[in-house]
C-alpha positions in Angstrom: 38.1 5.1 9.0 37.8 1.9 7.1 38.9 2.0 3.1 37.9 -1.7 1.9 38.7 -0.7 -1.8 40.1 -3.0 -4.2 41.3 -4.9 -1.0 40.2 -8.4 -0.2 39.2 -9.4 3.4 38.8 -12.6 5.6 36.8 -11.1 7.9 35.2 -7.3 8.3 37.8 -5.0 10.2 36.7 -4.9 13.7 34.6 -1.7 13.7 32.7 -2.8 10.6 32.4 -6.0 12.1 29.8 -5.1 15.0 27.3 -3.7 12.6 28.0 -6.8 9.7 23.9 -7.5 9.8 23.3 -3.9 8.8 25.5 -3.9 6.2 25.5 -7.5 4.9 21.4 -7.9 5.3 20.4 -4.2 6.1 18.9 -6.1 9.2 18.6 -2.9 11.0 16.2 0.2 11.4 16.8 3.8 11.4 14.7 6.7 13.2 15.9 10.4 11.3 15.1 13.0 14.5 15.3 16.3 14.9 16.1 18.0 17.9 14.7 22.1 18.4 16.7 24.1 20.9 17.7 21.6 23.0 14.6 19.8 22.8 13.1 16.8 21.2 9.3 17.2 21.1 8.9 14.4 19.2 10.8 11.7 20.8 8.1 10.0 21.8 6.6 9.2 19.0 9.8 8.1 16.9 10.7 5.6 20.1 7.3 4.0 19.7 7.8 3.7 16.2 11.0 2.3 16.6 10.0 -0.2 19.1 7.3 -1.6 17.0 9.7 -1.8 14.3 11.7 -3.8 16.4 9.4 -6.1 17.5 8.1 -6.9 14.2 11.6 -7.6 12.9 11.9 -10.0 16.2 15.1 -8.2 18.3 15.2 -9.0 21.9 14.7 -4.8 23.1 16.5 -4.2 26.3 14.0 -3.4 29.3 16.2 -0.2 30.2 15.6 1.0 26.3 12.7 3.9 26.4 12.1 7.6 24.8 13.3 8.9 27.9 16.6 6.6 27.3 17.3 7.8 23.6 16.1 11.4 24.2 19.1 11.3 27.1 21.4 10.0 24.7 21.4 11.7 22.0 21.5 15.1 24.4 24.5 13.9 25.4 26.4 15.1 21.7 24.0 16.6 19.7 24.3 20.3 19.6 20.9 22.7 20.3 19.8 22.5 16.7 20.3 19.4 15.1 19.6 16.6 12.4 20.2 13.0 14.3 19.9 9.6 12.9 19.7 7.0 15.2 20.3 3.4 13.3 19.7 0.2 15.5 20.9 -3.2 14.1 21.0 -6.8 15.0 24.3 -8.0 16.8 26.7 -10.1 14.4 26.2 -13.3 13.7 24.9 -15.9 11.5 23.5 -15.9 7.9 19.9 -15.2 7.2 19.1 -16.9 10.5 20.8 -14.4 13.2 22.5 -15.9 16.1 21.4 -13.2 18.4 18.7 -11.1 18.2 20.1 -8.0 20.6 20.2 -4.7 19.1 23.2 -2.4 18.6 22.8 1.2 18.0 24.5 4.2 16.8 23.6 8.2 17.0 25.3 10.2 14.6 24.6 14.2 14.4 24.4 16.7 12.1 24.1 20.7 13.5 20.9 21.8 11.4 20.0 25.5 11.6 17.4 27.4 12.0 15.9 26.1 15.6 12.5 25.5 13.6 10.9 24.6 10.4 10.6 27.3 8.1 8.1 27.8 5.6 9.5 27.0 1.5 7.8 30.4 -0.3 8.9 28.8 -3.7 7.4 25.6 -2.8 9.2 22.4 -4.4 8.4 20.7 -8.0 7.6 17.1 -8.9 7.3 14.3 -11.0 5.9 11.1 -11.0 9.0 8.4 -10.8 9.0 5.4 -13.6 12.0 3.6 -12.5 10.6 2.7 -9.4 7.2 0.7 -7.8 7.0 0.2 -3.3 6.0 -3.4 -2.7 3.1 -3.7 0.3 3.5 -6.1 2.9 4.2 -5.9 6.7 7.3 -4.6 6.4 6.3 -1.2 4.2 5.6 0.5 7.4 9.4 0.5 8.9 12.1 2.3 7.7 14.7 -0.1 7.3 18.2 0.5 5.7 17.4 -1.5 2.6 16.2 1.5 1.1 17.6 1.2 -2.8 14.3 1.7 -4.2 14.3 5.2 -2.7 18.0 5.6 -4.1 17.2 5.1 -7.6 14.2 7.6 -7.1 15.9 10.2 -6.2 18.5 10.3 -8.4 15.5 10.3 -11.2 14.4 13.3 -9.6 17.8 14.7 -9.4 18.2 13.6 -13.3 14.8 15.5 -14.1 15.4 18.4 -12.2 12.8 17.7 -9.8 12.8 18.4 -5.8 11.2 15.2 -5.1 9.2 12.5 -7.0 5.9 10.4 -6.7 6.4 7.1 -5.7 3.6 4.8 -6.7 3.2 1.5 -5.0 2.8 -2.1 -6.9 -1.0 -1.3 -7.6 0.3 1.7 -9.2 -1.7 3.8 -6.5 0.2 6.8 -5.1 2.2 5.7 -1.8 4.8 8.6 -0.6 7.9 10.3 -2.0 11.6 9.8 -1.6 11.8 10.5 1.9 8.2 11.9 3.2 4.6 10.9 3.4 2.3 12.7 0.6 -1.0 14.8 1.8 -2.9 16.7 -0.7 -6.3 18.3 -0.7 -10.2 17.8 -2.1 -12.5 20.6 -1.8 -12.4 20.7 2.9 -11.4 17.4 3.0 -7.5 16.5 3.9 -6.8 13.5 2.4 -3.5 11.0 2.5 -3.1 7.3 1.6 -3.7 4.5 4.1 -0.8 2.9 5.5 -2.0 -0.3 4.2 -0.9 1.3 1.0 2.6 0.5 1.7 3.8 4.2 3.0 6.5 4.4 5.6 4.6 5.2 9.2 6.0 8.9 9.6 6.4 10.9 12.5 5.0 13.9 11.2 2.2 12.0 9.2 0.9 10.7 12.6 2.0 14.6 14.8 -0.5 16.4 11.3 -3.4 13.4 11.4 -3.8 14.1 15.1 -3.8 17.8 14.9 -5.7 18.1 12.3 -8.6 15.9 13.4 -8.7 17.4 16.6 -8.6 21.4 14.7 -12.0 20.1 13.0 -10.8 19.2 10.0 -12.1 16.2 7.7 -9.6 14.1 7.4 -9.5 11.0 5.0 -7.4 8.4 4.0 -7.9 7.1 0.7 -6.4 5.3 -2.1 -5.7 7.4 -5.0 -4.0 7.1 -8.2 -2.1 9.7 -9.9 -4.9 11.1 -11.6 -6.6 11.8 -9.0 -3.6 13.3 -7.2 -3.0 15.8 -9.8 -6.7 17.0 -9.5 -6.1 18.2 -6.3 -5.9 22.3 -5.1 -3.4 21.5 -2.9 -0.1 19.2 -2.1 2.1 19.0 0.2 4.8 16.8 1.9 5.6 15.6 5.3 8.7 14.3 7.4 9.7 14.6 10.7 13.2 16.5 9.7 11.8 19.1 7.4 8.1 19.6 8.7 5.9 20.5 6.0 6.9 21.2 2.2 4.5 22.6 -0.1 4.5 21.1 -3.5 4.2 24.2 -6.2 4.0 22.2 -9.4 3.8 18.4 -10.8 3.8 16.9 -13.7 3.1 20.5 -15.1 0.1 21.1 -12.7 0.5 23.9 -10.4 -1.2 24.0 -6.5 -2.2 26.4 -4.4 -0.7 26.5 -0.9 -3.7 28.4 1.2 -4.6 25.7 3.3 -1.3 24.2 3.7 0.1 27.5 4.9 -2.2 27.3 7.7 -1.2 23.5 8.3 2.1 24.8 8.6 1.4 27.5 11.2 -0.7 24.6 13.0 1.8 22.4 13.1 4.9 25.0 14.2 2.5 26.0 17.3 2.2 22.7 18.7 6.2 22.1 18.5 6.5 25.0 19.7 4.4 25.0 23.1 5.2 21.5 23.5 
């Protein structure tokens, strides 16, 4: 363990040293996983994500470096039930411009009990966050470590007693929370913002999109402001840790959770079966 307080340093102690990029230029992506009994059903999905991620940040990905590769690692330590983060960064060296562009990684694990998602009776509460606005580009997609915007939000939603918060993007249209992607409801239709938008790609956005098309729903993705958001019957929230979260109230508006009940049920079949 490193303590770098109110000490001065020629050079990062050696441990800190081999992940410098990640902490010097957050030059590095993370993939939060969760494994189910001993199982990772979505693994496959989080390695393709990563590996686009990696591409479009321009790292040199090993050959040998596959779902089957990461899903073998991290079943090497993580116990049955488990929370795993997965960071990958650029080696050292170099300023802006890296000196080489192989990855590094690192799996750290957390036990995380129950073995599946469980349903929130109480749903969560929200608020729209002022502090904050996403920017869109080609990057909004990956979820990188520089992830301060996402810091300061949730601390307003901490500050305002709030579960989670609204994050609206730089054309003030409604982009995702804190840490999930943002689905709500109007009349039959199932509707969530476009990924050109500036939302993170999730895991569980993509798992619910496919399921849900292919259950004979009408799914759309549309731009929405928060207007239109809080004219909705139902809202709920997505990630591939906690599954699906039902949103109870926001900005004084309380939702239903009917439909999203049944998503939920949906959604804990598939994992389960697969």
């Amino acid at each position: 363990m490193f303590n770098l307080n109110a000490q001065h340093v020629k050079e990062l102690p050696e441990g800190l040293a081999l992940a410098e990029r990640g902490l010097y230029y957050a030059d590095a992506l993370f993939e939060t996983i969760r494994v189910f009994e001993g199982r990772i059903p979505l693994m496959e999905a989080h390695w393709q994500r990563l590996s686009e991620g990696l591409k479009t940040m321009r790292y040199r990905v090993p050959s040998f470096w596959s779902a089957a590769f990461f899903e073998n690692e991290i079943l090497k330590t993580a116990p049955k039930n488990a929370r795993v983060r997965l960071t990958v960064w650029r080696a050292p060296g170099g300023l802006y411009f890296p000196q080489n562009n192989e990855p590094q990684f690192l799996i750290a694990v957390k036990v995380l009990e129950p073995g599946m998602y469980q349903w929130l009776e109480g749903g969560i509460q929200m608020g729209l966050c002022e502090s904050v606005r996403l920017p869109v580009d080609r990057f909004s997609g990956l979820k990188t470590l520089n992830a301060a915007r996402y810091v300061v939000a949730a601390q307003e939603a901490q500050e305002r007693g709030w579960d989670d918060a609204v994050l609206l993007n730089a054309y003030d249209h409604v982009c995702e929370t804190t840490s999930s992607n943002i689905f709500w409801f109007e009349g039959e239709a199932l509707c969530t913002p476009p990924l050109a938008d500036g939302c993170v790609t999730g895991v569980m956005r993509d798992l619910l999109l496919t399921l849900t098309k292919t259950s004979g729903y009408k799914v759309v993705e549309k731009t929405i402001h928060m207007e239109g958001l809080l004219a909705a019957q139902e809202v709920f929230l997505t990630n591939a840790v906690r599954g699906i979260r039902w949103v109870r109230s926001c900005e004084g508006k309380v939702f239903s959770s009917t439909e999203t009940r049944k998503l939920y049920e949906l959604m804990v079949g598939y994992l389960t079966q697969k």
